[in-house]
C-alpha positions in Angstrom: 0.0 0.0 0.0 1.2 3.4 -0.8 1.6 5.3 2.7 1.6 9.4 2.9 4.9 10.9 2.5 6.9 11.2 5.5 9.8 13.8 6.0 11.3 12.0 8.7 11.2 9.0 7.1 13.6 10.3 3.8 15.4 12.2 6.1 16.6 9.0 8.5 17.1 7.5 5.0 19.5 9.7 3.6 21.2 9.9 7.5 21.7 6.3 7.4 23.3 6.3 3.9 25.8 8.6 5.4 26.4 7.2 8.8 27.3 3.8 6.9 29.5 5.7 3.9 32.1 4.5 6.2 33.8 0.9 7.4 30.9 -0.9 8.8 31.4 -2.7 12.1 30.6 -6.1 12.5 28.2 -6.1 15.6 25.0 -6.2 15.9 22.9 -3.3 17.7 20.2 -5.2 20.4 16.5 -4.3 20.4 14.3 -4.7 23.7 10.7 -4.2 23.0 9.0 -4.4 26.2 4.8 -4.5 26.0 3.3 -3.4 29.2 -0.2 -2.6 27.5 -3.1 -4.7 28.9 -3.6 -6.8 26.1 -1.3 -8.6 23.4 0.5 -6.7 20.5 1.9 -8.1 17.4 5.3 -6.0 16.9 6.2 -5.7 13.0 9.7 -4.2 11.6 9.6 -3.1 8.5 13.7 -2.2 6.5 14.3 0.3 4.4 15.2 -0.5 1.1 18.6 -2.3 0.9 17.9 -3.5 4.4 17.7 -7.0 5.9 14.4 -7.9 7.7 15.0 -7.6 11.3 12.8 -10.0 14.1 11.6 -12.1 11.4 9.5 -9.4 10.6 7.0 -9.6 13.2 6.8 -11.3 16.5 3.8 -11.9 19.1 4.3 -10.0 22.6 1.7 -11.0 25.2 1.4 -8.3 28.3 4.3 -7.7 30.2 6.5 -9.4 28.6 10.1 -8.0 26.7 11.3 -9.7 23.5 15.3 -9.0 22.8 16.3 -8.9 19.2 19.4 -7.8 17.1 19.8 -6.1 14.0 22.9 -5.2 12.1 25.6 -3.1 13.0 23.8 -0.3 10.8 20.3 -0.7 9.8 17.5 1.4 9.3 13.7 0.6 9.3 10.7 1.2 11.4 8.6 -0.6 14.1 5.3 -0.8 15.1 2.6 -2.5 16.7 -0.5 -4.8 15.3 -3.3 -4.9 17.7 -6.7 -6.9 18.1 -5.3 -9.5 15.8 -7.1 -12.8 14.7 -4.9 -15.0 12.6 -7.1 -18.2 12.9 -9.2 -17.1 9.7 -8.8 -15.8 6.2 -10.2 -12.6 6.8 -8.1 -9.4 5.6 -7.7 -7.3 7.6 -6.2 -10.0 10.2 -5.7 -7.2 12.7 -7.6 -4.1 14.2 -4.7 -1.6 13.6 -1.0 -1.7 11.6 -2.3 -5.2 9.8 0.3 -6.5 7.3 -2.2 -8.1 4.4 -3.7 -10.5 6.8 -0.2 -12.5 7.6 0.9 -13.1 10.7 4.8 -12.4 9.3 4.7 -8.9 7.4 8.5 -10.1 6.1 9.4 -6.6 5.6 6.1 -5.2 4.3 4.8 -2.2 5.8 1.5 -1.8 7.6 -1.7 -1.2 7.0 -2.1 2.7 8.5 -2.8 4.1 10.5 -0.2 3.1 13.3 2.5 4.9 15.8 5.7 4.1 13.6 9.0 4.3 14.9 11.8 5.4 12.6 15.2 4.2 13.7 18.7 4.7 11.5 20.7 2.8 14.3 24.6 2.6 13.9 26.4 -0.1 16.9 30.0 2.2 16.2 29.9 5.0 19.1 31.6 7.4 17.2 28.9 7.1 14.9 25.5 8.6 16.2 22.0 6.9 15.8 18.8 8.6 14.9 15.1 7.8 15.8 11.8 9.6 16.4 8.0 8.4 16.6 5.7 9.3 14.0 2.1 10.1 14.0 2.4 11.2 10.2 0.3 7.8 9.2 -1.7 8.0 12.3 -1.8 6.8 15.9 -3.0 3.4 17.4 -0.7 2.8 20.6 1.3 5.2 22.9 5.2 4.1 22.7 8.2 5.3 24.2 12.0 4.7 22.7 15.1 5.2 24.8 19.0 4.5 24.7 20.2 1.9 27.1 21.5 3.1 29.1 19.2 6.1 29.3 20.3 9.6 29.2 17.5 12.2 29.0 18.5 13.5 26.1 18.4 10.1 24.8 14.9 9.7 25.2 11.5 9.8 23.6 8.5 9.8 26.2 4.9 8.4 25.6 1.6 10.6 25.5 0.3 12.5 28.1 -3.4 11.4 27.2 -5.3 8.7 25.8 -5.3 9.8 21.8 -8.2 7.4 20.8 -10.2 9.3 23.0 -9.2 12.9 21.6 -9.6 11.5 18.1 -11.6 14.0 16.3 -14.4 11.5 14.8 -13.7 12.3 11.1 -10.1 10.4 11.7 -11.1 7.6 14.0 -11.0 3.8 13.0 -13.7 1.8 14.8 -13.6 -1.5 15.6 -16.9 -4.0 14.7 -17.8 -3.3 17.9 -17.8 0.4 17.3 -14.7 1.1 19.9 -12.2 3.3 18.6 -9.0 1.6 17.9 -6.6 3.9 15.7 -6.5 7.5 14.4 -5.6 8.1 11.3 -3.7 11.5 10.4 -5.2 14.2 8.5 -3.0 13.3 5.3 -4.3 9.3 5.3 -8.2 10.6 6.2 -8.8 13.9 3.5 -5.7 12.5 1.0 -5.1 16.8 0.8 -1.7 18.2 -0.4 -2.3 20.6 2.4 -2.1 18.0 4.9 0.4 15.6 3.4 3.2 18.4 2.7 3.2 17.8 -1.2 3.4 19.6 -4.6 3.4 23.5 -3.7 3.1 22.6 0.0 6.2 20.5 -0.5 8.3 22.8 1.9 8.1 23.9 5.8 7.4 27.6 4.7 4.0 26.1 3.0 3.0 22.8 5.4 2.1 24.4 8.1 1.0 22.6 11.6 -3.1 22.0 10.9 -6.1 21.9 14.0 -5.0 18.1 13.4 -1.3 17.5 13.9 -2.1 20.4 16.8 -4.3 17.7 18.7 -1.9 15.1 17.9 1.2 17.1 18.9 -0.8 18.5 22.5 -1.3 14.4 22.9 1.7 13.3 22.3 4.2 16.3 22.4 7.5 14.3 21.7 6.1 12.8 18.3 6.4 14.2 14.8 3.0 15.5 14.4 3.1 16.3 10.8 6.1 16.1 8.3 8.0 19.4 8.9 7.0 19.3 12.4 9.5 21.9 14.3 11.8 21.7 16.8 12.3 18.3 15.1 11.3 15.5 17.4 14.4 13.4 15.8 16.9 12.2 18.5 20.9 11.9 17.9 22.4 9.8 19.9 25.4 6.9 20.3 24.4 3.9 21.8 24.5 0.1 20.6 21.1 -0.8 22.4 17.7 0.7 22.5 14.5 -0.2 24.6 10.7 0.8 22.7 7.4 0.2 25.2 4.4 -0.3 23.8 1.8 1.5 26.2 4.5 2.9 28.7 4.4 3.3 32.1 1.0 4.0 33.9 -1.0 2.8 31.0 -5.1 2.5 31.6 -4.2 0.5 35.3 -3.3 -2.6 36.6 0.9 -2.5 35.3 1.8 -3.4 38.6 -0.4 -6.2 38.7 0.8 -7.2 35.3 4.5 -6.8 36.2 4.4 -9.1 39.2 2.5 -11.9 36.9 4.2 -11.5 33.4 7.5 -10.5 33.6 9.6 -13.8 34.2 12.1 -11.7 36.5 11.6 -9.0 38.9 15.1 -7.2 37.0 13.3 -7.2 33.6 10.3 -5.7 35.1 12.5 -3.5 36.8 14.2 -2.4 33.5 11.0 -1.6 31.7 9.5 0.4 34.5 13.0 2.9 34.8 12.4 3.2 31.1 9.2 4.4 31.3 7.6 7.7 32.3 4.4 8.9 34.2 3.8 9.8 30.6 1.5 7.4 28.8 
């Protein structure tokens, strides 16, 4: 599927293509993706193009529990999360939000929108930075925060501060068959308006201008890209050869305690996830 333009997407590209002009390093750069939402996510990773698929693709993560992965020394790529998946029939979509054609292994393939994408140009060499942000540009299904390990402040992108399904304005939500709202899609994927989607003559920062959309969305979630040329630029720099993402951070709806003590198979891997959280959601 053909997904809106993103600026921080083909600006991690062409940061990655010149982190990695240089020798490459023969590591590899470890992943923790921690899910302390209340319910099961289906993580996806998606390369760029002339990247290897990462995780297998996609991976199931049942509450409270942290999946470890690796990638290359220097890869680029995003991740996301599927939610209220169902891979026991033939029906497309196989998920509520971020489905990838109804598999339960996108291999590579980029989801359905709209989802929180996180954009990552991750180099393992410390004299080499890495790059990452989290993007509502296609839309919005889960809060998620992404941190360096170690964490530095700096080094850090926090959750939302509110519940953004609930401050979906109606034109942009995605409703479950039940009627629940289970993603919000950004102005660009709902009206398809160059306006919204920074193209043609509003191809430039001086012409896309923040809409009463990507202002909801960035009041939500203030550490997101919002819209395309959203300023300051959400984008972290940092050096690091790990990085930790949660899905539904910290005190998400309630019950994470309770879910700690019962999921996580040791108390220091719970402990990890909740340092690397916020009181931001």
């Amino acid at each position: 599927m053909k997904m809106p333009k993103s600026f921080a997407a083909s600006f991690l590209l062409l940061i990655w293509r010149f982190i990695s002009s240089g020798d490459s390093v023969a590591q590899a750069y470890t992943i923790y993706a921690t899910n302390t939402c209340p319910f099961p996510i289906w993580p996806a990773t998606a390369p760029n193009k002339g990247q290897p698929v990462i995780a297998d693709g996609s991976f199931y993560l049942p509450p409270g529990q942290t999946k470890t992965f690796q990638a290359p020394g220097t890869w680029s790529g995003r991740i996301w999360a599927r939610t209220g998946c169902d891979f026991t029939s033939n029906l497309k979509p196989a998920c509520e939000s971020g489905d990838c054609d109804g598999q339960l292994h996108c291999n590579g393939k980029i989801g359905l929108p709209p989802a929180t994408l996180v954009e990552m140009s991750i180099q393992v060499d410390k004299t080499k930075p890495s790059f990452f942000d989290v993007s509502l540009v296609d839309g919005y299904n889960l809060p998620i925060s992404v941190s360096t390990n170690p964490m530095a402040t700096k080094c850090r992108i926090r959750g939302c501060s509110k519940d953004m399904k609930r401050m979906c304005p109606q034109e942009l939500q995605v409703l479950s068959k039940d009627g629940e709202v289970v993603a919000c899609k950004s102005p660009c994927l709902a009206f398809d308006a160059d306006e919204f989607c920074c193209r043609n003559e509003f191809e430039s920062p001086e012409k896309c201008r923040p809409s009463v959309y990507s202002t909801i969305f960035k009041d939500v979630c203030p550490d997101y890209f919002s819209y395309p040329f959203d300023t300051p630029t959400p984008l972290v720099n940092c050096t690091s050869d790990e990085h930790v993402i949660t899905f539904c951070p910290s005190n998400w709806g309630s019950g994470v305690a309770r879910i700690c003590r019962a999921e996580f198979k040791t108390i220091a891997s719970c402990m990890v996830s909740l340092l690397l959280s916020t009181s931001l959601w």
